[in-house]
N, C-alpha and C positions, 0 to 999 in steps of 0.2 A: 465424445469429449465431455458432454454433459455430465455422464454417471464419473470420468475424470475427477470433475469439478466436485461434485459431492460427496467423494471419496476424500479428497485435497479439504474441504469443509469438513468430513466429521473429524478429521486429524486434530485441526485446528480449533476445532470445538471441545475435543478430549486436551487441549492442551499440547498436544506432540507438535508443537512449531514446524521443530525442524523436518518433522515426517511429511506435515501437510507441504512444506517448501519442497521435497523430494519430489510428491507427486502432482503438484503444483508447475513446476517448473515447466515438464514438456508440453504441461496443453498451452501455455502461455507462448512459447514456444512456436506450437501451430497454431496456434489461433492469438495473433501479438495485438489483435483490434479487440481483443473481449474484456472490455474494463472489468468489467466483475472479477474477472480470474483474475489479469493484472493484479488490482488492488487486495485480493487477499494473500498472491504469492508476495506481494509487500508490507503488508500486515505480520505475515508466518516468518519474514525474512527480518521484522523488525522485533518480533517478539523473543528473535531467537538469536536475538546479537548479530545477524550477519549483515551488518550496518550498508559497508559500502553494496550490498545487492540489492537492501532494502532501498538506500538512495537514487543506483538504477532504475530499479521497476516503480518508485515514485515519479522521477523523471519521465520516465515515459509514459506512466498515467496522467502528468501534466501535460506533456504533450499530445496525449491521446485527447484528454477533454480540461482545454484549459480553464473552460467554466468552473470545472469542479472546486471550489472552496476547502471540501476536505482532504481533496490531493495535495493540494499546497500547505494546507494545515499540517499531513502527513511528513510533505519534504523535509518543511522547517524543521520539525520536531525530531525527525531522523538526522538533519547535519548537528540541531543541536548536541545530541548525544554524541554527537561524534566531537565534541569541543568544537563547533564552525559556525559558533553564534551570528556572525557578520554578513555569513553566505544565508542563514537561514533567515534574516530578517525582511528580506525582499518579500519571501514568501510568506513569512507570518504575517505581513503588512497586509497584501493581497487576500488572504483569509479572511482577517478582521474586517477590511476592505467588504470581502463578500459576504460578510454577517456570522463565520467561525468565531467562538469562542476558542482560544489556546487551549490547549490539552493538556491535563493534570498528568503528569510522572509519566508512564508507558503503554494507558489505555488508549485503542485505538478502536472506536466501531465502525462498522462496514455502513456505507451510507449509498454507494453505486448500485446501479440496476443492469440494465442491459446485456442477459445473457443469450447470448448469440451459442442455437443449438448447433 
């Protein structure tokens, strides 16, 4: 699943969103506990317009580690796109709350660890 994940990264690193989302998707898949993968199949899912999947797999990275600041940072910023100002403000609160700055236009950096081989 590892070399998976690294393949799903240099997609996403070369810019191919949607390619890293292809191969992204089944180790997320078998492996639904490995924030690392989560968060970039949500990253590749956001860069690449496919909003309500991006929202999915944010959701479930909040629910994975709700500590995370930048998961919720992520949520907010993916319903805002989608016009759902109202629904994303819980979660940009909670951000700010945990020391996230808001996020400029569509950049999103990878901030989780824990890759589980």
């Amino acid at each position: 699943m590892y070399q998976e994940f690294q393949r799903g990264q240099m997609f996403f690193e070369a810019k191919d969103y949607a390619g890293a989302a292809r191969v992204l998707a089944p180790v997320v898949e078998q492996e639904p506990g490995n924030r690392a993968s989560v968060e970039l199949l949500g990253r590749a899912y956001f860069h690449s317009a496919q909003l309500r999947r991006a929202e999915e797999t944010f959701r479930a990275l909040v629910e994975l580690d709700p500590g995370n600041a930048w998961a919720h940072e992520a949520l907010a910023r993916t319903l805002e796109r989608q016009n759902r100002g109202a629904e994303a403000a819980p979660f940009r609160a909670l951000a700010r709350a945990m020391g996230v700055d808001p996020a400029d236009g569509t950049e999103m950096s990878v901030t989780a660890g824990d890759l589980v081989g």
